[in-house]
C-alpha positions as CSV (number, residue, x, y, z in Angstrom):
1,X,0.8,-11.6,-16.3
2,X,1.3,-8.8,-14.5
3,X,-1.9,-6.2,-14.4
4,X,-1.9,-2.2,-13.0
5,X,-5.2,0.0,-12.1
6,X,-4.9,3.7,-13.0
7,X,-8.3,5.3,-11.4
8,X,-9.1,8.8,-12.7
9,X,-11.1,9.5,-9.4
10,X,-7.6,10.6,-8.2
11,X,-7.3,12.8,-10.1
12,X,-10.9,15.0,-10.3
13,X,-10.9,18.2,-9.7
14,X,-12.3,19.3,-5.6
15,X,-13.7,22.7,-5.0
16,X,-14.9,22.3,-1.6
17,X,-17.4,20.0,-1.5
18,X,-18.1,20.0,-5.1
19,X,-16.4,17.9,-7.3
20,X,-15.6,17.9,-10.6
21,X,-17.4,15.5,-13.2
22,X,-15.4,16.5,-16.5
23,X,-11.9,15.5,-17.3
24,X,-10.8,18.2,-20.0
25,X,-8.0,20.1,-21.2
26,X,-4.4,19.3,-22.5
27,X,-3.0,20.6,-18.8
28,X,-4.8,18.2,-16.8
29,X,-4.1,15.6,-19.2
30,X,-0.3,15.9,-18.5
31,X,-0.7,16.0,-15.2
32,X,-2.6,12.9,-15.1
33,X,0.2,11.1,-17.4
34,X,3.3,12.7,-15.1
35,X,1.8,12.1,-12.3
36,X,0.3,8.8,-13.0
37,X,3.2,7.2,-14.7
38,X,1.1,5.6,-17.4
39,X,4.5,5.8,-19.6
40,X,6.5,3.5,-17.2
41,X,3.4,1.4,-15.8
42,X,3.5,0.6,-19.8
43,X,7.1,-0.8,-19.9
44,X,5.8,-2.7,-16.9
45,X,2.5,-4.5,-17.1
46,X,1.0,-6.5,-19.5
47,X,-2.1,-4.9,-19.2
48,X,-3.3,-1.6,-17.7
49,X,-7.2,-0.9,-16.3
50,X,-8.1,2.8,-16.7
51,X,-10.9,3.2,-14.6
52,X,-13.7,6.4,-15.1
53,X,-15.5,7.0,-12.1
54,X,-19.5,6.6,-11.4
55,X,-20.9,10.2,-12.1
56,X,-18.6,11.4,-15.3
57,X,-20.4,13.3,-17.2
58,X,-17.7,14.1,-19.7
59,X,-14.1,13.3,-21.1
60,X,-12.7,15.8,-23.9
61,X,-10.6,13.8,-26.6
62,X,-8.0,16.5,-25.5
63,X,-7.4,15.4,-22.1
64,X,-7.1,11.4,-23.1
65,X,-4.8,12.9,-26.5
66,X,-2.0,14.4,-24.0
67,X,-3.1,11.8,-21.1
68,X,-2.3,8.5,-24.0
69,X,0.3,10.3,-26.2
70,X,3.2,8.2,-25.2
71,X,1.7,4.9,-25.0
72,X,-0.5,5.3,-28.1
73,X,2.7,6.0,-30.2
74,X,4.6,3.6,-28.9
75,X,1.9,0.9,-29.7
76,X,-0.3,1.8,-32.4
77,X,-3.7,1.7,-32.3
78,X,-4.7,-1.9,-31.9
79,X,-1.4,-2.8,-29.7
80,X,-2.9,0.2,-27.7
81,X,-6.3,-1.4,-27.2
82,X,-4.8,-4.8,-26.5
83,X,-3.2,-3.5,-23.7
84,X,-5.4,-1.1,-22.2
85,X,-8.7,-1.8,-20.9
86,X,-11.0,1.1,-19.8
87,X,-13.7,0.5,-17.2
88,X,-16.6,2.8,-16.6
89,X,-18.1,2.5,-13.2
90,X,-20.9,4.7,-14.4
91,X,-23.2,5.0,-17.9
92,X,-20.7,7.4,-19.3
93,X,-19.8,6.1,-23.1
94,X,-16.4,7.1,-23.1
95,X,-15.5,5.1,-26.9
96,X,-15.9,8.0,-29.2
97,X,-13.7,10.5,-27.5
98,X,-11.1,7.8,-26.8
99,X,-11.0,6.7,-30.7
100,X,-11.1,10.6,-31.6
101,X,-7.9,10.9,-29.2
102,X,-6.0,7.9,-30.7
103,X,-6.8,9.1,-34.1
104,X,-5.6,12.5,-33.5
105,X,-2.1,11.0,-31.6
106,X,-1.4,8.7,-34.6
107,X,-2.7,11.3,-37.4
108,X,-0.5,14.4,-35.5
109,X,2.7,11.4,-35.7
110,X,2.6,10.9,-39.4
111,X,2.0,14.3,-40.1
112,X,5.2,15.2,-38.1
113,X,7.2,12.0,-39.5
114,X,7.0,13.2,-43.1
């Protein structure tokens, strides 16, 4: 079985020495998914670790909607969560906006396929 780590402190925003402990906004989201290659690390891997760094203090459903798009329409919903595993190194409960962002993918998909 072949396993890939995406960690998301790569990809915080750095002012200085200040660094950013929200991940929000449909931008950064697809920046993080181009840049990333979550859509091709998919074909790849059995299973993929997201990893959410120590001091997160937030995670808007609209990053992880344009950050997941691809994947969560390819797989569905529970293919999705059999495949990805999220890991917070931190007390940040990151569950409701990633089921709010999967929910919105798969509601936005069939919506569009009708």
């Amino acid at each position: 079985m072949t396993e890939c780590v995406i960690n998301l402190e790569k990809y915080r925003a750095k002012e200085g020495n200040r660094i950013s402990k929200v991940f929000t906004g449909r931008d950064k989201g697809k920046y993080v998914r181009e840049d990333s290659k979550i859509d091709e690390l998919e074909k790849k891997n059995d299973k993929i670790k997201i990893i959410i760094p120590n001091d997160i203090y937030s995670i808007n459903p609209s990053f992880l909607e344009e950050f997941l798009v691809n994947v969560v329409k390819k797989l569905g919903k529970d293919g999705f969560l059999a495949k990805f595993e999220f890991e917070s190194l931190g007390d940040y409960e990151y569950q409701e906006p990633l089921y709010q962002a999967i929910d919105r993918i798969l509601k936005e998909q069939t919506a569009l396929d009708k």
